[in-house]
C-alpha positions as CSV (number, residue, x, y, z in Angstrom):
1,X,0.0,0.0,0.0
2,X,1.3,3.3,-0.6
3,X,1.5,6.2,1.8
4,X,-1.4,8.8,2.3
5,X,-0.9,11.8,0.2
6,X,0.9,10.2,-2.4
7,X,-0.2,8.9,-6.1
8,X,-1.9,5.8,-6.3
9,X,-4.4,3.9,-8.4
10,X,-7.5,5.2,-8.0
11,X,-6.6,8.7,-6.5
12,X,-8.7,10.5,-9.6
13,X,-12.2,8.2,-8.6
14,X,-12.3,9.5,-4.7
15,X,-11.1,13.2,-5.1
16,X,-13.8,15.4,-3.7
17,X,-14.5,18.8,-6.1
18,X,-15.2,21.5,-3.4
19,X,-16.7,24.5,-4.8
20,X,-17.6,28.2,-2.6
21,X,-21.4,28.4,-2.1
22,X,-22.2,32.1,-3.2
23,X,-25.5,33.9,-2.8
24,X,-25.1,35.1,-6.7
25,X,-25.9,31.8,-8.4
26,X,-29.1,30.2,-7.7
27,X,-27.8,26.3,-8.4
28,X,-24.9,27.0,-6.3
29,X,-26.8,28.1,-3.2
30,X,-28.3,31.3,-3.9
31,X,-31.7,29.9,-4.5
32,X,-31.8,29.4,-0.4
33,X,-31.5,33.5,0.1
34,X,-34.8,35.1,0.0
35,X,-35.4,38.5,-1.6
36,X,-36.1,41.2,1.1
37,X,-39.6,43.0,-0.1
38,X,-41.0,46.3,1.1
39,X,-44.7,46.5,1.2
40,X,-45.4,49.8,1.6
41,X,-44.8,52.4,-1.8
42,X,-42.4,55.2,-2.2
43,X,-44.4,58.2,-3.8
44,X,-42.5,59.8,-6.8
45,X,-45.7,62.4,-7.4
46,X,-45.9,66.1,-6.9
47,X,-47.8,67.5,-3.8
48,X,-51.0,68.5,-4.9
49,X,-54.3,70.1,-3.8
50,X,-52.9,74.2,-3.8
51,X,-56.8,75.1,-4.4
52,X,-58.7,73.8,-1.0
53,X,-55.7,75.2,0.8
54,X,-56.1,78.8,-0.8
55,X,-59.6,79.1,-1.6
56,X,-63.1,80.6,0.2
57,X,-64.5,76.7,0.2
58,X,-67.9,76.6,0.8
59,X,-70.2,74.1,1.2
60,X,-73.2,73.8,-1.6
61,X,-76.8,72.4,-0.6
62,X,-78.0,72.8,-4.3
63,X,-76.3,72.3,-7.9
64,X,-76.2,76.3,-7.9
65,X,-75.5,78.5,-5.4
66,X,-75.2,82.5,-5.2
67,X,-72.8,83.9,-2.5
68,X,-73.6,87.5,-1.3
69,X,-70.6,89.9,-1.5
70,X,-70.1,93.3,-0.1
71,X,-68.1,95.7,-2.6
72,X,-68.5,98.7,-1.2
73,X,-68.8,100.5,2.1
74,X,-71.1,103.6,2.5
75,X,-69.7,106.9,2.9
76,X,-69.9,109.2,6.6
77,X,-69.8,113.1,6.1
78,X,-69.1,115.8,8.3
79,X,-72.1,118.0,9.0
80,X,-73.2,121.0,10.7
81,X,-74.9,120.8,13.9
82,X,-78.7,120.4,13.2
83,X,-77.6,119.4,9.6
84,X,-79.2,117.2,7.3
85,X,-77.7,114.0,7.2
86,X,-76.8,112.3,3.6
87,X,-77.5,109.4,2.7
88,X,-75.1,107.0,1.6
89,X,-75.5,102.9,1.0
90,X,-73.1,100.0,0.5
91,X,-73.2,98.6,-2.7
92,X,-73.3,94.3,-3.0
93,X,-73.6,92.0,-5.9
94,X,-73.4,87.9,-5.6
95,X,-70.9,85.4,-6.6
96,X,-72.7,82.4,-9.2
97,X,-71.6,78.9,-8.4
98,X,-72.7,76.1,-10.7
99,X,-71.2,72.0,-9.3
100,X,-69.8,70.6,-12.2
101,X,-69.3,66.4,-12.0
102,X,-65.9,64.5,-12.4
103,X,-65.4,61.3,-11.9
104,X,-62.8,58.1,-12.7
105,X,-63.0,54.7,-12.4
106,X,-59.9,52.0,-10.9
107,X,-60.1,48.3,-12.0
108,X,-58.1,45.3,-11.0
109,X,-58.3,42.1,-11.0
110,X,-59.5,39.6,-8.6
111,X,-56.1,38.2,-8.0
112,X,-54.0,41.3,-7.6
113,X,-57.2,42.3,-4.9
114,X,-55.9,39.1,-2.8
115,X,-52.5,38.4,-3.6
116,X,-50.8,42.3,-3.4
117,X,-48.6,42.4,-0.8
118,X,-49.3,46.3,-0.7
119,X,-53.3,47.1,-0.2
120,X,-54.4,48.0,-3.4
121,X,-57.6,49.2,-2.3
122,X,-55.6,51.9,0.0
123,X,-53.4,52.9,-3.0
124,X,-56.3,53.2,-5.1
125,X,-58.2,55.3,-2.3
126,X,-54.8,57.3,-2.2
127,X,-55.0,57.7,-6.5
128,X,-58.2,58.9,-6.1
129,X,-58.1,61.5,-3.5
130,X,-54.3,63.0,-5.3
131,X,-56.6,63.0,-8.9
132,X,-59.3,65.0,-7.6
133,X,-56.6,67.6,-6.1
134,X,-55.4,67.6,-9.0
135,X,-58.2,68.1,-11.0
136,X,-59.3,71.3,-8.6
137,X,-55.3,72.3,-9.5
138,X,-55.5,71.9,-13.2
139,X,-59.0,74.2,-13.6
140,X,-57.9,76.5,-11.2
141,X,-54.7,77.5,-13.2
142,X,-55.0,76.2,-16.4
143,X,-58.7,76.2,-17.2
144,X,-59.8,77.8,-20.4
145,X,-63.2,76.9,-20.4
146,X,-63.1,74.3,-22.3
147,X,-65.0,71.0,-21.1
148,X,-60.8,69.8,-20.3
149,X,-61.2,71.7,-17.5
150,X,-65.1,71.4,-16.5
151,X,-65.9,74.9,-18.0
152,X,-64.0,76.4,-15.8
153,X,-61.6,79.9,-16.1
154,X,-58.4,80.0,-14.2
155,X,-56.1,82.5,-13.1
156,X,-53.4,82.0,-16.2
157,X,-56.2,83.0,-18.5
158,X,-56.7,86.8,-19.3
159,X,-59.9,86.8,-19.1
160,X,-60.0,85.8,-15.5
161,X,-60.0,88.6,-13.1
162,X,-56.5,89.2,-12.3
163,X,-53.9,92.2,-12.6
164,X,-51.3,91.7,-14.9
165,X,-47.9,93.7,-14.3
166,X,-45.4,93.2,-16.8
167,X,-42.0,92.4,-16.4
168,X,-39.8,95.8,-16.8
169,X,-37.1,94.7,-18.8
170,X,-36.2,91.5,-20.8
171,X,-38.7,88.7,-21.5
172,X,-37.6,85.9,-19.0
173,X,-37.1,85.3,-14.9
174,X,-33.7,85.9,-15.4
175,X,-34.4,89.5,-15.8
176,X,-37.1,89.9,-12.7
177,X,-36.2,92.5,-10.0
178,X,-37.5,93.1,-6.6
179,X,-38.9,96.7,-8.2
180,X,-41.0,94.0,-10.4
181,X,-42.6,92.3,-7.7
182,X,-43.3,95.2,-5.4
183,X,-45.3,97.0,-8.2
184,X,-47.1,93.1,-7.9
185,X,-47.8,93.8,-4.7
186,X,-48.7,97.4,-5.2
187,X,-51.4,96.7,-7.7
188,X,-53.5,94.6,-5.6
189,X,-56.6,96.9,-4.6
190,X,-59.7,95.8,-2.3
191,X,-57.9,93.1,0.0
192,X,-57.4,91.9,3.5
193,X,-53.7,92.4,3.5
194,X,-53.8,90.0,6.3
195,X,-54.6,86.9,4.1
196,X,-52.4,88.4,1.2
197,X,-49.2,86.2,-0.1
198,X,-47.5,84.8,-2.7
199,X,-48.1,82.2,-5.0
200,X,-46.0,80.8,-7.5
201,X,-44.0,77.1,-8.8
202,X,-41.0,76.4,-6.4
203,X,-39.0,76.7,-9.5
204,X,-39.8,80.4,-9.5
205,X,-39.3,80.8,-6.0
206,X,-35.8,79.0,-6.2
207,X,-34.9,81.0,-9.4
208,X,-35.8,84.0,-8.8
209,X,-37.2,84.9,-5.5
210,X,-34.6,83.7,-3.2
211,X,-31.9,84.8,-5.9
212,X,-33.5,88.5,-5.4
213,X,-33.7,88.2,-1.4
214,X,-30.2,87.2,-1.2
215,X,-29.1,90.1,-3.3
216,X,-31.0,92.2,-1.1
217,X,-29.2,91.1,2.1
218,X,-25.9,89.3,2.7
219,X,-27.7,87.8,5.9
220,X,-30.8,86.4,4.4
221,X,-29.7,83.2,5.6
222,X,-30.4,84.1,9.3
223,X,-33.5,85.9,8.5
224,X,-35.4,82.7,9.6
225,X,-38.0,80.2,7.9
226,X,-41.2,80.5,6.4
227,X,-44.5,81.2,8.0
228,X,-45.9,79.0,9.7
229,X,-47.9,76.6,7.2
230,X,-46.4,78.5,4.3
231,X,-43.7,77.1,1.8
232,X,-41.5,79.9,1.9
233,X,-41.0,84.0,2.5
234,X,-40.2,86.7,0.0
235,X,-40.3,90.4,1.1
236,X,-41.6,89.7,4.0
237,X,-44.9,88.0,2.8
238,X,-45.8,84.2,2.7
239,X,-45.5,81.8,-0.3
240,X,-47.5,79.5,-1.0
241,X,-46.1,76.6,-4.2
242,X,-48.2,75.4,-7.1
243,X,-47.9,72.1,-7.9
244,X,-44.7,71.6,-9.9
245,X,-46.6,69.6,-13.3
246,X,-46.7,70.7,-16.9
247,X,-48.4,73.4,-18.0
248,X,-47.5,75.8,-14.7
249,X,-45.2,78.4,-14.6
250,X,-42.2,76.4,-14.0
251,X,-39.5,77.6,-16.2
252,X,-39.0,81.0,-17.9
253,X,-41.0,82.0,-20.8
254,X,-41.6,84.8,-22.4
255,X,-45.5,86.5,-21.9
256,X,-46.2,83.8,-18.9
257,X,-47.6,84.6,-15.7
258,X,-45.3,83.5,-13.4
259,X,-45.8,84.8,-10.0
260,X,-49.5,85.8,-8.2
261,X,-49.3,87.7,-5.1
262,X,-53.0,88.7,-3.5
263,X,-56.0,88.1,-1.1
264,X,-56.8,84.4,-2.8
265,X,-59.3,83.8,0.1
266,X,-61.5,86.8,-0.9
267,X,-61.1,86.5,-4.7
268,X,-61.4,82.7,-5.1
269,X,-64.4,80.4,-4.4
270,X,-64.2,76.7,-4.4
271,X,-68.4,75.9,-3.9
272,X,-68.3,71.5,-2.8
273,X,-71.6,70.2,-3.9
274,X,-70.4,66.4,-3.3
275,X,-67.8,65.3,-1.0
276,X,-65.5,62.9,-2.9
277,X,-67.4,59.8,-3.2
278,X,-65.7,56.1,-3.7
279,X,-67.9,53.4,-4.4
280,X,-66.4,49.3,-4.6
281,X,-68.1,47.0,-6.9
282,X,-67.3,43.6,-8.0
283,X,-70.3,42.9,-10.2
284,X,-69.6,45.9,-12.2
285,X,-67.4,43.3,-14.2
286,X,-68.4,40.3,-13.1
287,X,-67.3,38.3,-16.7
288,X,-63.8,39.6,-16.2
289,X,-63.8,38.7,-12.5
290,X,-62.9,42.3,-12.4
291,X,-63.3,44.3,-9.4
292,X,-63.5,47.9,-9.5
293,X,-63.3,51.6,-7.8
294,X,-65.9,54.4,-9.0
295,X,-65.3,57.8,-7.7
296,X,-67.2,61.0,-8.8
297,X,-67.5,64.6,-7.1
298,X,-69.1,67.8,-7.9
299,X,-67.8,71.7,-7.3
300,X,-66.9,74.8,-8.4
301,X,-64.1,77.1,-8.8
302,X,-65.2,80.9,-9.3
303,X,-62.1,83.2,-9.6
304,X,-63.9,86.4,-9.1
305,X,-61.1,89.2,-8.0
306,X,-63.1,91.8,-6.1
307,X,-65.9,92.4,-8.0
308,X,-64.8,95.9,-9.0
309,X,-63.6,96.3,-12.8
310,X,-59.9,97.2,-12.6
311,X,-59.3,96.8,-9.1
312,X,-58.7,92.9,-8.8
313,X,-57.6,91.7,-4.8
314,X,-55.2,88.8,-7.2
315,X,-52.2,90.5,-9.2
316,X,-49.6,89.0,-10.9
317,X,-46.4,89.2,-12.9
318,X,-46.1,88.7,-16.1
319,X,-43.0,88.1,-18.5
320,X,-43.1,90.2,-22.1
């Protein structure tokens, strides 16, 4: 017999091959590591819903609805003693409100009801409630009143009821000055300079605003936050943002309203006729096996200004 280690006859026949187990190759052992899966979603959407946070929201008990409105306020004289006294009334007129319906419907199938680790019915709930923000966000600046937007008018359109002050040199943001935006703020008449800010994209504010303020002052930077609920500060005035999504004033263009400063509360109206309604069926498609979400809702935006021709409470700037 020969000596262990050593060469002998059948050496090749009882070798054993040993081989590293590695998690990277499923027949060699990775097959026994289990994926790690996070059931909850990550949310790569913009923050929506601008118009129930700066509206007058009111509730409506009919499909129309007219809101009273004081626009004037009657004058006091000065008279002699045992005078005749003048006299004077305040003038009113009414704001219209007429619900408009929107609506969507989410389907999915039986099995992706049961099996999804995430809730779908929650992330559909969650769909539903961003798309009617959105919706309210989309007439309130873009509508044209076209059915796209339920009819509706909103404040980038010139016919709406808004100041325009136009940019005093140059045609984009990159030529805005402060001078620009305080004849903004100068032009708004007939508001409660209590409820008055800005509103504008955060790609204005970080373009332009904050590029102005820190001009302004080599210490912005310990000037402090926002206001309290607001998004930012700019002259000393709140900021509200506007949903960052196509269409909005979120790059520079020439003869695009960029930037609204005003009383929003008093010159906006969002009348709620129905609360957002979600309904489940599963019989809707029963042949599909097909279960399915239908939401609807019904309101109004009425961008108004002040009532008074001329003197709008909602200004804005405005590239040439």
């Amino acid at each position: 017999a020969k000596s262990f280690g050593r060469d002998y006859g059948q050496k090749a026949n009882d070798e054993m091959i040993v081989k590293t187990a590695i998690t990277t190759d499923n027949t060699n052992a990775g097959a026994l590591i289990p994926n790690d899966y996070v059931a909850s979603l990550v949310y790569n959407t913009e923050k929506v819903g601008v118009t129930r946070q700066i509206a007058n929201v009111q509730r409506m008990s009919r499909d129309t609805q007219t809101v009273p409105r004081k626009t004037g306020i009657g004058a006091m004289s000065w008279v002699n003693e045992a005078g005749t006294l003048p006299e004077s009334d305040q003038t009113y007129d009414t704001i219209g409100m007429s619900a408009k319906k929107m609506g969507r419907i989410v389907k999915c199938s039986s099995e992706m009801f049961e099996d999804s680790a995430i809730s779908f019915a929650d992330s559909a709930a969650q769909s539903i409630a961003e798309s009617y923000d959105l919706a309210l966000d989309s007439a309130l600046v873009l509508g044209d009143g076209t059915s796209t937007y339920g009819g509706h008018t909103g404040i980038n359109s010139a016919s709406s009821p808004v100041t325009d002050v136009l940019l005093g040199s140059g045609s984009g943001w990159t030529n805005a000055t402060t001078e620009d935006h305080l004849r903004v703020m100068a032009a708004v008449k007939n508001a409660n300079w209590q409820r008055c800010y800005w509103l504008c994209t955060r790609e204005y504010y970080y373009n332009v605003m904050l590029r102005l303020d820190k001009a302004t002052s080599q210490f912005k930077e310990l000037a402090g936050g926002a206001f309290n609920g607001f998004d930012g500060v700019f002259l000393n005035m709140p900021v509200r943002f506007l949903p960052s999504i196509s269409g909005f004033p979120i790059a520079s263009a020439a003869t695009t309203r960029s930037a609204y400063f005003g009383d929003f509360a008093g010159g906006i109206t969002l009348g709620e006729r129905r609360d957002l309604s979600i309904e489940f069926s599963n019989q809707a498609y029963w042949s599909s096996d097909v279960v399915a979400w239908r939401a609807t809702a019904r309101a109004h935006i009425n961008i108004h200004g002040s009532g008074r021709s001329g003197n709008s409470n909602i200004a804005v700037l405005t590239t040439t």
